[in-house]
C-alpha positions in Angstrom: 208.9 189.5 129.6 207.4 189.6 126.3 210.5 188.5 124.7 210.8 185.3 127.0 207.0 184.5 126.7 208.2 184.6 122.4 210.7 182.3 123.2 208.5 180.1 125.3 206.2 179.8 122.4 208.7 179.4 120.1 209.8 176.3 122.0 206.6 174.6 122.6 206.0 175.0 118.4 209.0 173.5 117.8 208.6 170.6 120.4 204.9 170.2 119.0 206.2 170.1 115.1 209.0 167.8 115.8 206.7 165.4 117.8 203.8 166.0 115.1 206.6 164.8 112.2 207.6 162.0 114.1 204.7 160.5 115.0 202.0 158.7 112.0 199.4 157.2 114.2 196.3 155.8 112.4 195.0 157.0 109.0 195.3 156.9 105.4 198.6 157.8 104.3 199.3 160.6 102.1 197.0 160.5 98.7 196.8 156.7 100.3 193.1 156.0 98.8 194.5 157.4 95.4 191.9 160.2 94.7 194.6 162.6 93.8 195.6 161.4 90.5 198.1 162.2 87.8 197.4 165.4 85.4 195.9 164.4 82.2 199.7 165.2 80.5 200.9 162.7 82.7 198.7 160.2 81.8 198.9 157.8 78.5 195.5 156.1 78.6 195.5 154.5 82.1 199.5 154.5 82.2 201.1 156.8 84.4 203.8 158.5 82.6 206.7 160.1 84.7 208.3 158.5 87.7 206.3 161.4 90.3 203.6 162.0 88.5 201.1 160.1 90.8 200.7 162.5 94.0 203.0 161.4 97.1 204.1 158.3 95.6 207.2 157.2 93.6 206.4 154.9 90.8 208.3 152.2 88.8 207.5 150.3 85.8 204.2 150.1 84.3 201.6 151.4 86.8 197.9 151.7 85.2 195.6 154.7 87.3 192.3 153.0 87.6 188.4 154.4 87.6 186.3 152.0 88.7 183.8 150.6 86.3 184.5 148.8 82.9 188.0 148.9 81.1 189.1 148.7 78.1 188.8 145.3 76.6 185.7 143.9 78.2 187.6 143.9 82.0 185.4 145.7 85.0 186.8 146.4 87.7 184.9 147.0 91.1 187.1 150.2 93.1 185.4 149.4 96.4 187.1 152.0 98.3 186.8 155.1 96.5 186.4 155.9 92.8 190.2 155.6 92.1 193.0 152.7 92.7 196.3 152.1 90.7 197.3 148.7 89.1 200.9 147.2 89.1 202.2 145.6 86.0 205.0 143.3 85.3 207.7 144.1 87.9 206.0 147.6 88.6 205.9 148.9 91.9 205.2 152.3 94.3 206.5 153.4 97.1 206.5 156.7 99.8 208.5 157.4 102.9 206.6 158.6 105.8 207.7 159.5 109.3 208.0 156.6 112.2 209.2 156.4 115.8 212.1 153.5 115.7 211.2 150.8 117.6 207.7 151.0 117.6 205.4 148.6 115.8 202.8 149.3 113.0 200.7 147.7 110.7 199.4 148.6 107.1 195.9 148.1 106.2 195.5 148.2 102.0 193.0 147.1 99.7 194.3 145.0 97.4 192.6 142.1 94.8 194.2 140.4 91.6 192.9 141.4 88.0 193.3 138.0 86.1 192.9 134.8 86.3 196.8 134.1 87.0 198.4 133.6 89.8 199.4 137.1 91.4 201.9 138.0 93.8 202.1 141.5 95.7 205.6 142.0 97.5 205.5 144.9 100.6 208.6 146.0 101.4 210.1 148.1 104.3 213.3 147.8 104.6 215.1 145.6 106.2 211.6 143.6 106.5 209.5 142.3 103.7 206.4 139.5 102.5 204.9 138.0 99.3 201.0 138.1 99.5 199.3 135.0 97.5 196.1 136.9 95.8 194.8 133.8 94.4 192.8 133.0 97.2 189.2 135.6 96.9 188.1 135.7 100.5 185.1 138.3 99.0 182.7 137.8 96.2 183.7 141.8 95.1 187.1 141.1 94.6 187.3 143.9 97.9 189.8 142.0 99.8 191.5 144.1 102.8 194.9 143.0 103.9 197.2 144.1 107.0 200.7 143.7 106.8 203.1 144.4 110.2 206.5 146.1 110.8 208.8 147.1 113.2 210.7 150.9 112.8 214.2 151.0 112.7 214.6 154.2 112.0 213.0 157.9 111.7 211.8 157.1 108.1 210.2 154.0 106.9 209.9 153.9 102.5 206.8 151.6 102.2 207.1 149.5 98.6 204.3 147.7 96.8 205.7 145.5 94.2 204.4 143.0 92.0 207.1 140.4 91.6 204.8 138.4 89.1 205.6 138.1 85.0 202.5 137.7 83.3 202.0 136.8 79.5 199.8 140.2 79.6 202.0 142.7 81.2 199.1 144.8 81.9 197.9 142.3 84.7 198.8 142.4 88.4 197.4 143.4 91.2 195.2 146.3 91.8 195.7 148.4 95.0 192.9 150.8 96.5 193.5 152.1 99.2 196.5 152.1 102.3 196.5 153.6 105.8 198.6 152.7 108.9 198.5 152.4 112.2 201.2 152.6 115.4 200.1 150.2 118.1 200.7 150.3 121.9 201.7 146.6 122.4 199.6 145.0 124.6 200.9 143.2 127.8 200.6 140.0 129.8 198.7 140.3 133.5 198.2 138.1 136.3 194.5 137.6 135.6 195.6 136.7 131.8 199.0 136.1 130.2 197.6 135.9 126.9 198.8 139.6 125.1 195.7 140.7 123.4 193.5 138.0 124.3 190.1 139.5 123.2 191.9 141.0 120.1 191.0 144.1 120.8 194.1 145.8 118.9 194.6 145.6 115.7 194.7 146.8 112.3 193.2 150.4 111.7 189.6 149.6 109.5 189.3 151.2 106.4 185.9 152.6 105.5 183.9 150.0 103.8 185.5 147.0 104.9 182.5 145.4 105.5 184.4 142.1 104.8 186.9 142.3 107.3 190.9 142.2 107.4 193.1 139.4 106.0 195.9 138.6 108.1 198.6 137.2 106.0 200.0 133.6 106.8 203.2 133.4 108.4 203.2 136.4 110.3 205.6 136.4 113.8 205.0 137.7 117.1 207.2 140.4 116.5 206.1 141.7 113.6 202.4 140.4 113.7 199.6 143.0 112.4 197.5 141.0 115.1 200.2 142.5 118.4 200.7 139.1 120.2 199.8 137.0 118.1 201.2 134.1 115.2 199.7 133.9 112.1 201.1 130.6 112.0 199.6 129.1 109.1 199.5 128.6 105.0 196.4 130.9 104.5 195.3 134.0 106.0 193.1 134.7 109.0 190.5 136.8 109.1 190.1 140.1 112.0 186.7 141.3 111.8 184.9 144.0 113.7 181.7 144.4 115.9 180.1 147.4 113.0 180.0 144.4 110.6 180.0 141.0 112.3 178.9 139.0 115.5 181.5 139.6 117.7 180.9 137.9 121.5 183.1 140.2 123.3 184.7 143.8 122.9 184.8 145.2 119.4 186.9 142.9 117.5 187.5 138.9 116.9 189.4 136.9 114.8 187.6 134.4 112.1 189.1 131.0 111.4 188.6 131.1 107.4 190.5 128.3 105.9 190.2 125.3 107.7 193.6 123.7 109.2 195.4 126.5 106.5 194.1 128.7 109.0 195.7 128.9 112.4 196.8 131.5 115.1 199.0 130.9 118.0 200.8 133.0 120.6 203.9 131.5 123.1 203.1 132.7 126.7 205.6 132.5 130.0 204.7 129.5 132.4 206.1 127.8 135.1 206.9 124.1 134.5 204.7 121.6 136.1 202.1 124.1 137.1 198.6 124.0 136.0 196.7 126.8 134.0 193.1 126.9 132.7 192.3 127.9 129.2 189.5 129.4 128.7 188.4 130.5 124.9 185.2 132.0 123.1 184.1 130.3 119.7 180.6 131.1 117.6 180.2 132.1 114.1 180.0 135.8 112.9 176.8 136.3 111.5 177.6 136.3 108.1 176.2 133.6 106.2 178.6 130.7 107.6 176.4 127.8 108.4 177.4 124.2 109.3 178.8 121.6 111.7 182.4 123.5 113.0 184.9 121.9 114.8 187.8 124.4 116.5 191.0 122.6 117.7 192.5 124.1 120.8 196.6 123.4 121.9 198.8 124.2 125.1 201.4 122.5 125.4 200.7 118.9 125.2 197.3 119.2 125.8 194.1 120.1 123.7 190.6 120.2 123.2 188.1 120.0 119.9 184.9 122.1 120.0 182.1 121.2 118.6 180.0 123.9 117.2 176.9 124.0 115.0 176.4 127.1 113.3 173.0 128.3 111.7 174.6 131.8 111.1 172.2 133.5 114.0 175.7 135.1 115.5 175.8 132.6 118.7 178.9 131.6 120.5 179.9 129.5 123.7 182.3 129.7 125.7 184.5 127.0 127.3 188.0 125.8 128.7 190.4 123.4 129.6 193.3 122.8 132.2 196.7 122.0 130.6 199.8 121.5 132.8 203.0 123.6 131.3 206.3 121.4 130.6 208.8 124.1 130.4 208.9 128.2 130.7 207.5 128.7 127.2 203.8 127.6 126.2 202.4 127.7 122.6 199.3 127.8 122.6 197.4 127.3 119.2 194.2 127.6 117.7 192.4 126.2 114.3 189.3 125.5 112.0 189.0 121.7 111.9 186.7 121.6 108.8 186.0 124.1 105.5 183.1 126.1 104.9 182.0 128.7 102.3 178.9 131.0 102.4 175.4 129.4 101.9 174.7 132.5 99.5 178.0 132.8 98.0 179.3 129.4 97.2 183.0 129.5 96.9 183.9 131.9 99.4 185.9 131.3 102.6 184.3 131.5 106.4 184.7 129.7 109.4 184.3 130.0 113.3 185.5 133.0 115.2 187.5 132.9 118.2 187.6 135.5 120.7 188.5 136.2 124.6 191.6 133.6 124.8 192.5 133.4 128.6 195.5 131.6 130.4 195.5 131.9 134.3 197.4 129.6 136.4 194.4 127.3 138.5 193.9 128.3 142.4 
């Protein structure tokens, strides 16, 4: 008896550390916020010196371990995350392999910012599946940008690369990475009361601690492999997923903010019946944060849309409203975007625009 209840055991430890190795569901990933840094041997100034000498990670090329605060020759920079981040110099990059479920889909969350003034490129890469990220664009007056960046498994192991592809006359510039976590998500589906997926955005990318300025979703994102599950980040600049901790949100705990005028636009491609008639129904408002002005959101389905007038004095109202479209084949795009550009009364220069939340498609009675 005792020998089978050891065996039994044995089993269900097994079972439990095979699932457990398998499985990465939301967190930072190993030494992911960088606070585990190189020993001071390793280390040539800021240079990392040795391919596996920064903690979990594989480096490549020049890669600079950062304190925030000033730096040498006159730069600060501002570590939001943390005391620690790593920079990536001309064709430098890092990477680590962590444990996935094929098939399922995820989404990184990383800080990242640029440290000149020239254009700056950061590649992520998981095989077969990779994206550039434009960090010319500050969508925060810190320089604390957050972005999410989505994948789909195809296999046990997924080797995550940051690289910057950039050549810069200093070779000591590129872009400076803080932090990065992931997260699995359960794929949201379509019902008969909504066939938007995810309509009040309510999964999405895992929040890292102090992103008080929200998530940037990067433009030209697909369905597939969206770090926003459902939707089509369909657009030249990024939209912005925010939370209820830091911003207005009308419904649930999460919304999505239109930041860069028509450069900013999300859509999803829902199942309809041709001919029939379906209501629209959508939430717009402004998040509370300093966006003020006369916004204008631009709703499509189909062939139809609607434009939204909304005046924002930055007191975290929304409204609510909705149109009826009439579906012309079995697939529906529906889209959504900023008509106008607006920036921050107290911080001149940076991005904002309307939120959107609780997008609803039901076929009319």
């Amino acid at each position: 008896m005792a020998v089978r209840i050891a065996l039994f055991l044995s089993l269900v430890l097994l079972f439990t550390s095979s699932t457990f190795a398998a499985t990465y569901f939301e967190g930072l990933l190993p030494n992911g916020d960088f606070e585990q840094g190189p020993k001071p041997d390793q280390l040539k100034k800021t240079v990392i010196q040795g391919r596996y000498s920064l903690p979990k990670w594989k480096i490549n090329g020049l890669v600079e371990y950062i304190s925030s605060g000033p730096q040498p020759g006159g730069m600060y920079f501002a570590v939001t995350r943390g005391v620690h981040a790593v920079r990536l110099g001309n064709e430098a990059s890092i990477s680590q392999s962590i444990p996935v479920k094929p098939g399922s889909l995820y989404a990184l969350t990383f800080g990242a910012s640029r440290t000149c003034a020239q254009d700056e490129v950061l590649r992520v890469i998981v095989p077969p599946l990779k994206g550039d990220l434009p960090l010319q664009t500050l969508y925060s007056s810190n320089g604390g940008d957050t972005y999410a960046w989505g994948f789909r498994a195809f296999s046990k192991f997924a080797n995550i690369t940051f690289h910057n592809v950039g050549v810069q006359e200093d070779p000591a510039c590129g872009p400076l990475l803080d932090a990065v976590a992931i997260k699995e998500f359960f794929p949201p589906l379509p019902t008969t009361e909504n066939l938007v997926r995810n309509g009040g955005f309510e999964e999405g990318p895992h929040r890292l601690l102090n992103s008080s300025n929200g998530i940037l979703l990067p433009p030209k994102q697909e369905d597939l492999t969206s770090p926003l599950p459902g939707w089509i980040i369909e657009s030249l600049k990024a939209v912005k997923f925010i939370d209820k901790k830091h911003f207005n949100v009308p419904f649930g705990s999460a919304a999505v903010e239109l930041v860069a005028g028509r450069e900013s636009a999300i859509g999803q491609i829902i199942r309809t019946v041709p001919n029939k008639i379906y209501n629209l129904t959508f939430s717009v408002g402004d998040a509370r944060n300093g966006c003020h002005g006369k916004m204008m959101v631009e709703a499509f389905a189909g062939k139809d849309n609607l434009r939204v007038p909304f005046f924002s004095r930055g007191l975290g109202r929304f409204k609510t409203v909705s149109f009826k479209f009439k579906a012309v084949s079995a697939r529906t795009r529906i889209t959504f975007f900023s008509s106008f550009y607006h920036s921050k009364i107290d911080e001149f220069g940076i991005l904002c625009g309307p939120i959107l939340d609780q997008v609803r498609v039901f076929p009319t009675s």
